[in-house]
DOMARKE-650762 format. One record per atom (N, C-alpha, C, O): residue number from 0; residue in three letters; atom name; x, y, z. Coordinates in Angstrom, 3 decimals, m for minus. Layout:
<atoms>
k = NUM, r = ala, a = CA, u = X, v = Y, w = Z
...
</atoms>
This chain:
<atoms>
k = 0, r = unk, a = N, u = 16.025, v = m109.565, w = m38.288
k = 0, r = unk, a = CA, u = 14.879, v = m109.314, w = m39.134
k = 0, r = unk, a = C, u = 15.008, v = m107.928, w = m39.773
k = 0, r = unk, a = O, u = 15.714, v = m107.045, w = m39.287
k = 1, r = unk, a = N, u = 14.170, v = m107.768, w = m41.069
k = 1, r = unk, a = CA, u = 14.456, v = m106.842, w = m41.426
k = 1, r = unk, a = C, u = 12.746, v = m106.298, w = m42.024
k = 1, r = unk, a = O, u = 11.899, v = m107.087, w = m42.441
k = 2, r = unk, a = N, u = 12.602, v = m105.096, w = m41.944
k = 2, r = unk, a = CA, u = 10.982, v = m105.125, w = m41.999
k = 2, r = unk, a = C, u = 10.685, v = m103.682, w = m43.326
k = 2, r = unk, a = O, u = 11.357, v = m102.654, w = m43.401
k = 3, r = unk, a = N, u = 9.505, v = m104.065, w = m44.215
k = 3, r = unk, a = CA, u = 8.991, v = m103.248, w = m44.545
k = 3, r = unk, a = C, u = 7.848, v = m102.441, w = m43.979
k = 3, r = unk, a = O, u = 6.905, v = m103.144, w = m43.619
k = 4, r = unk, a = N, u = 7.703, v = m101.211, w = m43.819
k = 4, r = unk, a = CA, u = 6.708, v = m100.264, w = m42.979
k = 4, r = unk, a = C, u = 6.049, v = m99.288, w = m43.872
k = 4, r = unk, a = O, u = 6.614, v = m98.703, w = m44.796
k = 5, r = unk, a = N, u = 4.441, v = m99.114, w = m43.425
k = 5, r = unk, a = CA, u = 3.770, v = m97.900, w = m43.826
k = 5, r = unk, a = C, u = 3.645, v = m96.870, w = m42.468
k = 5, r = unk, a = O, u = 3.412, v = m97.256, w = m41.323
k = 6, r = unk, a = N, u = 3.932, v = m94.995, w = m43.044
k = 6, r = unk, a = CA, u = 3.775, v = m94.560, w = m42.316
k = 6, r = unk, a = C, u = 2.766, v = m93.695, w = m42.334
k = 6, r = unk, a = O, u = 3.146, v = m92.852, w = m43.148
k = 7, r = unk, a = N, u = 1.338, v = m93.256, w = m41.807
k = 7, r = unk, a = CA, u = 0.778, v = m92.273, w = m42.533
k = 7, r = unk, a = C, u = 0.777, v = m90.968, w = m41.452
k = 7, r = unk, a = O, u = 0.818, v = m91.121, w = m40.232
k = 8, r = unk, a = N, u = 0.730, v = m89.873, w = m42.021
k = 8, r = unk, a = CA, u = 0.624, v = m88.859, w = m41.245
k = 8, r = unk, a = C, u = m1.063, v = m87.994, w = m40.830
k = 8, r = unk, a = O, u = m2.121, v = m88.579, w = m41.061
k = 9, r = unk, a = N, u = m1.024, v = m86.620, w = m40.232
k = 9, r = unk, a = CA, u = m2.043, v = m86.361, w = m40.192
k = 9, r = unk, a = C, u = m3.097, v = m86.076, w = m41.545
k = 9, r = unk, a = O, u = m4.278, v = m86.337, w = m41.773
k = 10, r = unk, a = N, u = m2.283, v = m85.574, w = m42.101
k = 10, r = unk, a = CA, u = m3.291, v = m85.765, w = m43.815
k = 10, r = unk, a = C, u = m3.048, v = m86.446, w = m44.554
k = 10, r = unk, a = O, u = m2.945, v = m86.229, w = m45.762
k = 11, r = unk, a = N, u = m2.912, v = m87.372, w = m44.015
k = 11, r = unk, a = CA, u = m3.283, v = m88.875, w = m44.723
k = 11, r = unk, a = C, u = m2.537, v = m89.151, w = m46.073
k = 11, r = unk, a = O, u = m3.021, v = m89.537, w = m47.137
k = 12, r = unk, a = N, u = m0.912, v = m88.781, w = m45.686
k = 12, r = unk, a = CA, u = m0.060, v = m88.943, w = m47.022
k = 12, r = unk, a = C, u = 0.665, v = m90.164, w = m46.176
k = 12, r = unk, a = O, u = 0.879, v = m90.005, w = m44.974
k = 13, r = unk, a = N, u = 0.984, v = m91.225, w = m46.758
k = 13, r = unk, a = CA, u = 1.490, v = m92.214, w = m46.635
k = 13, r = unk, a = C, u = 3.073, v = m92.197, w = m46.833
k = 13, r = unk, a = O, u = 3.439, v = m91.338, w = m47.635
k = 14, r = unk, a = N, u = 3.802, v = m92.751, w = m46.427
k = 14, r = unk, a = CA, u = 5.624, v = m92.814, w = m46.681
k = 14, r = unk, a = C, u = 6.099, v = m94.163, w = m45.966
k = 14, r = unk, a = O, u = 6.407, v = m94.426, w = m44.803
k = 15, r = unk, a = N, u = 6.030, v = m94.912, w = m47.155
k = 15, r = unk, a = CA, u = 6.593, v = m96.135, w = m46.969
k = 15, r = unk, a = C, u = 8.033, v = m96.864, w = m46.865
k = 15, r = unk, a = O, u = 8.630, v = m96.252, w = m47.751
k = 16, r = unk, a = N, u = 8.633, v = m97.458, w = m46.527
k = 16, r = unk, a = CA, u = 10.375, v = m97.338, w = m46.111
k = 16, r = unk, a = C, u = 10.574, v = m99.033, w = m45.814
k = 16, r = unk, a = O, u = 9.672, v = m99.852, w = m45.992
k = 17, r = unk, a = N, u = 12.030, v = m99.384, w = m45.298
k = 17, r = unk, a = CA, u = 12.553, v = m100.339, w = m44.829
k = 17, r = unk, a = C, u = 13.625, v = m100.008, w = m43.855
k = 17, r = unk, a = O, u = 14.268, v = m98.960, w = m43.789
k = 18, r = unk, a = N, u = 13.734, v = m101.287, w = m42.956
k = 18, r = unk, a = CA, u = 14.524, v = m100.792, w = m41.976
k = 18, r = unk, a = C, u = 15.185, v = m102.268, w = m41.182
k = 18, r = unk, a = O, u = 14.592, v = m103.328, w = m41.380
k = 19, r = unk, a = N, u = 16.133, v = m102.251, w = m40.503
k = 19, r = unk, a = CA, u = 16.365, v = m103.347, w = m39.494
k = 19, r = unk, a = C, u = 15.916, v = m102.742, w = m38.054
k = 19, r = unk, a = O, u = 16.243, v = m103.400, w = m37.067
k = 20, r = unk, a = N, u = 15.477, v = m102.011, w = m37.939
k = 20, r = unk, a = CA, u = 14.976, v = m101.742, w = m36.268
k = 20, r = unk, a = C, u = 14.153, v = m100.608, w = m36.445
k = 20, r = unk, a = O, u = 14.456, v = m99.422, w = m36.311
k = 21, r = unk, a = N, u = 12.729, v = m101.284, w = m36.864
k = 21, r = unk, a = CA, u = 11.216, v = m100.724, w = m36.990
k = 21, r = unk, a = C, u = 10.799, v = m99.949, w = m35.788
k = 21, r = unk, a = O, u = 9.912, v = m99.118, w = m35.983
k = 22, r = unk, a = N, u = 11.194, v = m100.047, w = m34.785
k = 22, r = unk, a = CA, u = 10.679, v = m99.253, w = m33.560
k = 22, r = unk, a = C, u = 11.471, v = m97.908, w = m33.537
k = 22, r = unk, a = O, u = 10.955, v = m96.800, w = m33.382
k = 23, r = unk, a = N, u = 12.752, v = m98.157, w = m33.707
k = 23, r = unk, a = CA, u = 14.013, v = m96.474, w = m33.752
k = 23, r = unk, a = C, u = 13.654, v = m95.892, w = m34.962
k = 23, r = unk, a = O, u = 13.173, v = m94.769, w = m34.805
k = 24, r = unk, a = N, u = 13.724, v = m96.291, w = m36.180
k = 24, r = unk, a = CA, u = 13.074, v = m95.958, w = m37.082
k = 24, r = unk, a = C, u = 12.368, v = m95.036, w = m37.248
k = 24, r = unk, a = O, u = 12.456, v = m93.961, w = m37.841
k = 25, r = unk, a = N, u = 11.112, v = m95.906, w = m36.252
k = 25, r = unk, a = CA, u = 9.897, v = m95.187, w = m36.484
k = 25, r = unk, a = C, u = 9.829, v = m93.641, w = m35.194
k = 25, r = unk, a = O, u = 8.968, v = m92.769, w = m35.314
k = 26, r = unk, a = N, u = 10.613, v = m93.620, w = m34.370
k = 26, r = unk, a = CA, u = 10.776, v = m92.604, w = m33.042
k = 26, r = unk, a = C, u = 11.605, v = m91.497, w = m34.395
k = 26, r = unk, a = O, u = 11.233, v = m90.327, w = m34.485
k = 27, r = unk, a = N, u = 12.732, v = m92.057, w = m35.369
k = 27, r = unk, a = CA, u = 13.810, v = m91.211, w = m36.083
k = 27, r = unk, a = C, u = 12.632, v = m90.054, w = m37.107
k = 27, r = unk, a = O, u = 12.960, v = m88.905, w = m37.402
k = 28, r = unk, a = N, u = 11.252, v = m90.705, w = m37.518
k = 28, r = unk, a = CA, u = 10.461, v = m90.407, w = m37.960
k = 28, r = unk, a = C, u = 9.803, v = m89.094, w = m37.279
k = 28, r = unk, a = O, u = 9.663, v = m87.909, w = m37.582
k = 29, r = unk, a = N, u = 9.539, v = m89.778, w = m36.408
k = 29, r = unk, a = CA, u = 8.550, v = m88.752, w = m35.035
k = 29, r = unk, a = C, u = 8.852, v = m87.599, w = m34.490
k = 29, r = unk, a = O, u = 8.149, v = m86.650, w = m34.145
k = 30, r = unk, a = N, u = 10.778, v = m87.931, w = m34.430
k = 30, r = unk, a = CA, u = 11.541, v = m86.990, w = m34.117
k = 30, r = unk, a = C, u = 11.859, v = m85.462, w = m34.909
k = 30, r = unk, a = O, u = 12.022, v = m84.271, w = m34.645
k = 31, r = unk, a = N, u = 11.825, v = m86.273, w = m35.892
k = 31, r = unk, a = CA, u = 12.574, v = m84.867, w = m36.895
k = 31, r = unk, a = C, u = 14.089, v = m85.410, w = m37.418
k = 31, r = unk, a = O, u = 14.945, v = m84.683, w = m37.923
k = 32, r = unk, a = N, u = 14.210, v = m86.820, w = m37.184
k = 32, r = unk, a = CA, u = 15.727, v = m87.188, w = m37.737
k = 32, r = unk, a = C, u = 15.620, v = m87.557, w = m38.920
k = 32, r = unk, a = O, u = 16.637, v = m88.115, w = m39.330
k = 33, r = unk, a = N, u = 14.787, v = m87.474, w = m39.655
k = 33, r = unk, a = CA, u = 14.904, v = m88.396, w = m41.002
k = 33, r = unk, a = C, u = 14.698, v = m87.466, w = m42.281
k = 33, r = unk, a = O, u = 13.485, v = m87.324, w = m42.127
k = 34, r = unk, a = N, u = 14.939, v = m86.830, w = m43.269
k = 34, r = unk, a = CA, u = 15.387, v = m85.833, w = m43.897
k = 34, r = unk, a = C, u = 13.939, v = m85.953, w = m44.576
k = 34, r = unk, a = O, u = 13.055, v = m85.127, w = m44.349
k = 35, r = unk, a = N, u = 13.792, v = m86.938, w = m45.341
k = 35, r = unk, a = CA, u = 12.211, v = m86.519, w = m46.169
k = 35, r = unk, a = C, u = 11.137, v = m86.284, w = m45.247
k = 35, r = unk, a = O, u = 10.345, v = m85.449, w = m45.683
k = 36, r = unk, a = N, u = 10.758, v = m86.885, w = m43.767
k = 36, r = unk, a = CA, u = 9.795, v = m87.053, w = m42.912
k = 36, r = unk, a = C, u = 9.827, v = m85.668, w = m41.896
k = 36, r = unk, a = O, u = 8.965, v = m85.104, w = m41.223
k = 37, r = unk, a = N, u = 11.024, v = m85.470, w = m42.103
k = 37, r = unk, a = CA, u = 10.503, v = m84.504, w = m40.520
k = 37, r = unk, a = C, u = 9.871, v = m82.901, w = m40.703
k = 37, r = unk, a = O, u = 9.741, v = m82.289, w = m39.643
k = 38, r = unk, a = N, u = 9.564, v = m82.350, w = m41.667
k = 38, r = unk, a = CA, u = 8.422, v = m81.662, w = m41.782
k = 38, r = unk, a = C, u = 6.394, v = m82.067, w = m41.900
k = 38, r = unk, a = O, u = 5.414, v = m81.325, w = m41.835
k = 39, r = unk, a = N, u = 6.519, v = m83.311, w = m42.058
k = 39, r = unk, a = CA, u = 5.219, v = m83.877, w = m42.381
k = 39, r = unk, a = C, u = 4.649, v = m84.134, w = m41.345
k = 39, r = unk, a = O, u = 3.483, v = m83.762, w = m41.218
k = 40, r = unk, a = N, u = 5.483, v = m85.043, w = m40.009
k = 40, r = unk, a = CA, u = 4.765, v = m85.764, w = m38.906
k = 40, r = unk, a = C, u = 3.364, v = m84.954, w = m37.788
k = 40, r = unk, a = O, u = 2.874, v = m83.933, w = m38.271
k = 41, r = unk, a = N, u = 3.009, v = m85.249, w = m36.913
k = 41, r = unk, a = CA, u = 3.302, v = m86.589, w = m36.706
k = 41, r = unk, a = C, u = 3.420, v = m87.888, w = m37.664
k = 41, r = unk, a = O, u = 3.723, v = m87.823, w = m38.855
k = 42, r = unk, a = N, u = 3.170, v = m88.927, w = m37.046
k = 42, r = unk, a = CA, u = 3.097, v = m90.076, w = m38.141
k = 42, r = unk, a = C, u = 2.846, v = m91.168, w = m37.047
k = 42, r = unk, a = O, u = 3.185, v = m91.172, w = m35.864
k = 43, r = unk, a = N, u = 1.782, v = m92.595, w = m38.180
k = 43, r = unk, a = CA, u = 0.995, v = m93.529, w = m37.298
k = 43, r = unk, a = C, u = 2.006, v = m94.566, w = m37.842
k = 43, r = unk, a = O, u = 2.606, v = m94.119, w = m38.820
k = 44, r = unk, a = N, u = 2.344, v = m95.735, w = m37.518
k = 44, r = unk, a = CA, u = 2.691, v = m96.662, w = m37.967
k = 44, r = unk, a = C, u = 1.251, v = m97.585, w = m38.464
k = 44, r = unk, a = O, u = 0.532, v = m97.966, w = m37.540
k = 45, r = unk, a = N, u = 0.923, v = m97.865, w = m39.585
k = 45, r = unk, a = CA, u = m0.383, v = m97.962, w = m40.119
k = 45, r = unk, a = C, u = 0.144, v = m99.802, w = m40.588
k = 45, r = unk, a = O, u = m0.509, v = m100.725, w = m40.100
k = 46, r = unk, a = N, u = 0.915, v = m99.997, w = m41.202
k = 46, r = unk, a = CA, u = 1.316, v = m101.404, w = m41.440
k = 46, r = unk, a = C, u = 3.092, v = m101.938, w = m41.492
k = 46, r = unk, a = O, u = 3.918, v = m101.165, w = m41.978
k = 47, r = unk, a = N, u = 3.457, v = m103.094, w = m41.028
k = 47, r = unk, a = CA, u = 4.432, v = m103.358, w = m41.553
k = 47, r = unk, a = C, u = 4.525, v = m105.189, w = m41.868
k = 47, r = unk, a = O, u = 3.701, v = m106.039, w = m41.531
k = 48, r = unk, a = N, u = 5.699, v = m105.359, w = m42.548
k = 48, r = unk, a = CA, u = 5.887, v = m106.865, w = m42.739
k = 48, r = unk, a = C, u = 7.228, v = m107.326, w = m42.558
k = 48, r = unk, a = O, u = 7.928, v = m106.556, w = m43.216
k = 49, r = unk, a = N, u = 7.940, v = m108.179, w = m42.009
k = 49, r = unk, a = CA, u = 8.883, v = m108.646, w = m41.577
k = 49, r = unk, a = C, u = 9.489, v = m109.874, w = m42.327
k = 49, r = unk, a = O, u = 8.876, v = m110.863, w = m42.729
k = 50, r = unk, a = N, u = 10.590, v = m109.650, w = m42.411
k = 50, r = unk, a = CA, u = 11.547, v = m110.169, w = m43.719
k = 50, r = unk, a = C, u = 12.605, v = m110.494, w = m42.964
k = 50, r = unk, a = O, u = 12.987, v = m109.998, w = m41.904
k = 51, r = unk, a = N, u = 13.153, v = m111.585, w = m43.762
k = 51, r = unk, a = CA, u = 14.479, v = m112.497, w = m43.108
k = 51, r = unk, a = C, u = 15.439, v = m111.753, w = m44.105
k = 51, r = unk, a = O, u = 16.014, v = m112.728, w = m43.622
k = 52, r = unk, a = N, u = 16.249, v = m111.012, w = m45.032
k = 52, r = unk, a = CA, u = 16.945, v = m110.522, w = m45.770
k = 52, r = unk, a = C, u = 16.900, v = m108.749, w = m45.639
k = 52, r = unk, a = O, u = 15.825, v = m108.225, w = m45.351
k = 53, r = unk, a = N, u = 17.628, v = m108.242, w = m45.776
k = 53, r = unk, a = CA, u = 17.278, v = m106.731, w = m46.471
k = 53, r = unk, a = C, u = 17.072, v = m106.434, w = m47.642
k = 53, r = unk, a = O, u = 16.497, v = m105.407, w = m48.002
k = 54, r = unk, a = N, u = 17.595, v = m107.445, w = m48.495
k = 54, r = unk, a = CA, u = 17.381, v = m107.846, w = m50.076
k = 54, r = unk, a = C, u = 15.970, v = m107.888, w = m50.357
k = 54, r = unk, a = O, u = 15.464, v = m107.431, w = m51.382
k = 55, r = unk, a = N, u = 15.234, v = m108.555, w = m49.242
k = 55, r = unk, a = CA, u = 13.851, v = m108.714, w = m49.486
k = 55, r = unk, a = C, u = 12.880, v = m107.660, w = m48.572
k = 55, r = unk, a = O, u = 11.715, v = m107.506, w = m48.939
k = 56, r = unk, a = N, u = 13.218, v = m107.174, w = m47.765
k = 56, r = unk, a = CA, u = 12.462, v = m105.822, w = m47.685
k = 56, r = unk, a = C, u = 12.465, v = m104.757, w = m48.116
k = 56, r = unk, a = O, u = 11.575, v = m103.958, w = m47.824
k = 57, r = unk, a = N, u = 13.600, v = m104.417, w = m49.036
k = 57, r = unk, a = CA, u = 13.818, v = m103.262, w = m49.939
k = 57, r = unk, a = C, u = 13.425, v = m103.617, w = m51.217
k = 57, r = unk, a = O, u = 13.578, v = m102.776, w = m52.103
k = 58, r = unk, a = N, u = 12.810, v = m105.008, w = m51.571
k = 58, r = unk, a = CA, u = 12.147, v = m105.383, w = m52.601
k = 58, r = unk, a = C, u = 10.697, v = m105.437, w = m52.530
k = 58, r = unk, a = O, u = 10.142, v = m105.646, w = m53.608
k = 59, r = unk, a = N, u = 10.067, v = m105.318, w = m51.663
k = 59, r = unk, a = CA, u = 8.772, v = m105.025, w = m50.744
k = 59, r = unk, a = C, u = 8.695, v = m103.795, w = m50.917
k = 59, r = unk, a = O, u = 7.664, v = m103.445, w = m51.491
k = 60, r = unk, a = N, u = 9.495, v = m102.883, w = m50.600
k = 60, r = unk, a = CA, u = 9.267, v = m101.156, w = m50.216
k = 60, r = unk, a = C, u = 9.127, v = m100.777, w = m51.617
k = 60, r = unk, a = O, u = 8.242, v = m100.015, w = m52.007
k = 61, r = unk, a = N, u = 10.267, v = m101.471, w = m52.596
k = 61, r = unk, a = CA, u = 9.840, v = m100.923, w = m54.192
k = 61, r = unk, a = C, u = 8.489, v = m101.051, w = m54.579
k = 61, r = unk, a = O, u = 7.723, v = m100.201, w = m55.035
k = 62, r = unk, a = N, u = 8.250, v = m102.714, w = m54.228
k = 62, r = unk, a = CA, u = 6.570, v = m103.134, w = m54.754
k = 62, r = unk, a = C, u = 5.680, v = m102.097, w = m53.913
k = 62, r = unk, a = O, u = 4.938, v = m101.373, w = m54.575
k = 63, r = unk, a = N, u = 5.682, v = m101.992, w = m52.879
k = 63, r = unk, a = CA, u = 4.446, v = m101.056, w = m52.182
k = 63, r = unk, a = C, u = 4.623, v = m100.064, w = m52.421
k = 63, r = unk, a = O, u = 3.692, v = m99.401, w = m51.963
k = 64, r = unk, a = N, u = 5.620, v = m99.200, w = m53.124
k = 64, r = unk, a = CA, u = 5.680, v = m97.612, w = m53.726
k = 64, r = unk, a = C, u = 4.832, v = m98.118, w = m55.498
k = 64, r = unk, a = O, u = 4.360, v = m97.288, w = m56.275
k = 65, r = unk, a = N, u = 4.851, v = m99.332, w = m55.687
k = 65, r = unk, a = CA, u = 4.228, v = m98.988, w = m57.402
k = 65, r = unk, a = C, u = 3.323, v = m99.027, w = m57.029
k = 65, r = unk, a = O, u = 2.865, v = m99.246, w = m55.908
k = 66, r = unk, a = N, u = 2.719, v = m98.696, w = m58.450
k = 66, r = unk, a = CA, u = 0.808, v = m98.636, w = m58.688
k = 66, r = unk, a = C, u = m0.227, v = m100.003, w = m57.957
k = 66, r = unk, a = O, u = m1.158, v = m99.974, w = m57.151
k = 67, r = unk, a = N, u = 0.541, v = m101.254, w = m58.766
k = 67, r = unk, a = CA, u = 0.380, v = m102.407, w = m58.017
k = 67, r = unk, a = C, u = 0.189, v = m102.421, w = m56.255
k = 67, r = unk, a = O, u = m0.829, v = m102.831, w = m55.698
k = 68, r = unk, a = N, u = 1.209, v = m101.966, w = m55.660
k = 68, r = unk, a = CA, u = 1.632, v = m101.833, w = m54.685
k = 68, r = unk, a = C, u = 0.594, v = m100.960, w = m53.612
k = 68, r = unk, a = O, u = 0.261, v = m101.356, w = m52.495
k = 69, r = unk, a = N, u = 0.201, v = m99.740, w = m54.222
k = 69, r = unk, a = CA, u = m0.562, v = m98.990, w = m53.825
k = 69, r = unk, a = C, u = m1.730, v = m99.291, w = m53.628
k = 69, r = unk, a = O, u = m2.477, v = m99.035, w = m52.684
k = 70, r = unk, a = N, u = m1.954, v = m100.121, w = m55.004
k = 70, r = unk, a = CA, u = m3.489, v = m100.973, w = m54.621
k = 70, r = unk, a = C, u = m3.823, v = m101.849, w = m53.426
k = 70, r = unk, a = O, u = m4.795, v = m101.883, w = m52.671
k = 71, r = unk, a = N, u = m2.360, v = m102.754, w = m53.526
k = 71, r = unk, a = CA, u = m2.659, v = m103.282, w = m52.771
k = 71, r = unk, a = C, u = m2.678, v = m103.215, w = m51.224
k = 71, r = unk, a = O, u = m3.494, v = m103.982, w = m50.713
k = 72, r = unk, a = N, u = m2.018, v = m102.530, w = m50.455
k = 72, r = unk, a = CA, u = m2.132, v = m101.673, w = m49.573
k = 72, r = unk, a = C, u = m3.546, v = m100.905, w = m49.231
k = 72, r = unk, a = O, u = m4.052, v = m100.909, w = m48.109
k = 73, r = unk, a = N, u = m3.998, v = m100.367, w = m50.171
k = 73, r = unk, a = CA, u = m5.298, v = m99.654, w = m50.248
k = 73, r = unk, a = C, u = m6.684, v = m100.964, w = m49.859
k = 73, r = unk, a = O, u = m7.462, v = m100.732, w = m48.934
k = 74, r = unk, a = N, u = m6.792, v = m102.115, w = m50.594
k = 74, r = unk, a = CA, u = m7.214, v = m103.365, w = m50.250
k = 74, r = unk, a = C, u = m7.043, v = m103.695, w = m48.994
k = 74, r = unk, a = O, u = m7.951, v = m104.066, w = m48.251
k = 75, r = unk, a = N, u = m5.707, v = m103.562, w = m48.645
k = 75, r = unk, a = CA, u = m5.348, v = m104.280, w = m47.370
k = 75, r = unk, a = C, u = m5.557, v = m103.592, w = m45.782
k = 75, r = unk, a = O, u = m5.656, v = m104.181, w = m44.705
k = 76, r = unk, a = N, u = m5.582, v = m102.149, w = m46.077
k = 76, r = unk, a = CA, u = m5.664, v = m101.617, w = m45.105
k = 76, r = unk, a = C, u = m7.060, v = m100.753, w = m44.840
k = 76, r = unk, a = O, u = m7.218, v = m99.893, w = m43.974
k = 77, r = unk, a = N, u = m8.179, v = m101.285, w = m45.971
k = 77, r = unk, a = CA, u = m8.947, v = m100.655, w = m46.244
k = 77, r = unk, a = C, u = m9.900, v = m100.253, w = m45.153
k = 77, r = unk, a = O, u = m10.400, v = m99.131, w = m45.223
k = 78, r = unk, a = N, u = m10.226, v = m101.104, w = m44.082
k = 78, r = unk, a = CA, u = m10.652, v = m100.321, w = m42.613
k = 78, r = unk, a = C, u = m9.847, v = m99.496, w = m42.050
k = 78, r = unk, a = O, u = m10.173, v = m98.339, w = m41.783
k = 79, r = unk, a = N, u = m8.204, v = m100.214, w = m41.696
k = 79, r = unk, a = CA, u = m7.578, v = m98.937, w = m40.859
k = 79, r = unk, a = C, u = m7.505, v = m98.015, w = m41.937
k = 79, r = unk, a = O, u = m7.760, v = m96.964, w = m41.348
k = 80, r = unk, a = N, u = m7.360, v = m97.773, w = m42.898
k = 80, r = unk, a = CA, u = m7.319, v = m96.384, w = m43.289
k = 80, r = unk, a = C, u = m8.236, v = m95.412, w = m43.203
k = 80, r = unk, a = O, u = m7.989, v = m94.210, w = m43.308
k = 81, r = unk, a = N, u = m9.830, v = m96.143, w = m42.920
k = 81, r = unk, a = CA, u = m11.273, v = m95.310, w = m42.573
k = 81, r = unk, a = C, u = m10.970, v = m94.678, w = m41.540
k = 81, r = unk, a = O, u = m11.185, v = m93.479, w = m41.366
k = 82, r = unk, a = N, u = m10.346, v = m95.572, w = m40.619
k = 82, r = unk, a = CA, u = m10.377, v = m95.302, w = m39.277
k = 82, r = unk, a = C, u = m9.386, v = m94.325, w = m38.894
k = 82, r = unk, a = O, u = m9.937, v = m93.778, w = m37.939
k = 83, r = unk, a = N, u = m8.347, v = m93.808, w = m39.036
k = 83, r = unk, a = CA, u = m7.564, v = m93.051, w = m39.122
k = 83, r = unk, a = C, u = m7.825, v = m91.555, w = m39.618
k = 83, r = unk, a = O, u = m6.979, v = m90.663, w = m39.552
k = 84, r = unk, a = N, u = m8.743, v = m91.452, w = m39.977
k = 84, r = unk, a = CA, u = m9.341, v = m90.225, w = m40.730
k = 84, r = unk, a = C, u = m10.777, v = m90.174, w = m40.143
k = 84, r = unk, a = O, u = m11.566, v = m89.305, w = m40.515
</atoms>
């Protein structure tokens, strides 16, 4: 499997990604291993979706970085994101 993920941090900036192993990933995040993330964290794992291709979760991660994308996320997560803040 291959999965698309939202990550949000403590001020509530979001960094969305793809991955084949969502759990290391997300520790590579937490850690300080991941070059754009590791000044920002901590970080929540807030959503993800799971994909049979990598073709198709890196086509997911494009859509949820556009405007489209953002919306919809914003729709979708519109309690946990109250709740988190």
């Amino acid at each position: 499997m291959f999965y698309t993920y939202v990550l949000q941090n403590k001020n509530k900036m979001l960094y969305t990604g793809s991955t084949n192993d969502l759990w290391k990933r997300f520790n590579e995040h937490n850690s300080g291993k991941s070059e754009y993330t590791k000044h920002r964290g901590p970080y929540q794992l807030i959503y993800y979706e799971a994909c049979l291709s990598e073709e198709d979760a890196r086509s997911r991660e494009k859509y949820l970085k556009s405007g489209m994308g953002k919306r919809y996320l914003k729709n979708r997560l519109k309690r946990s994101l109250s709740l988190t803040g």
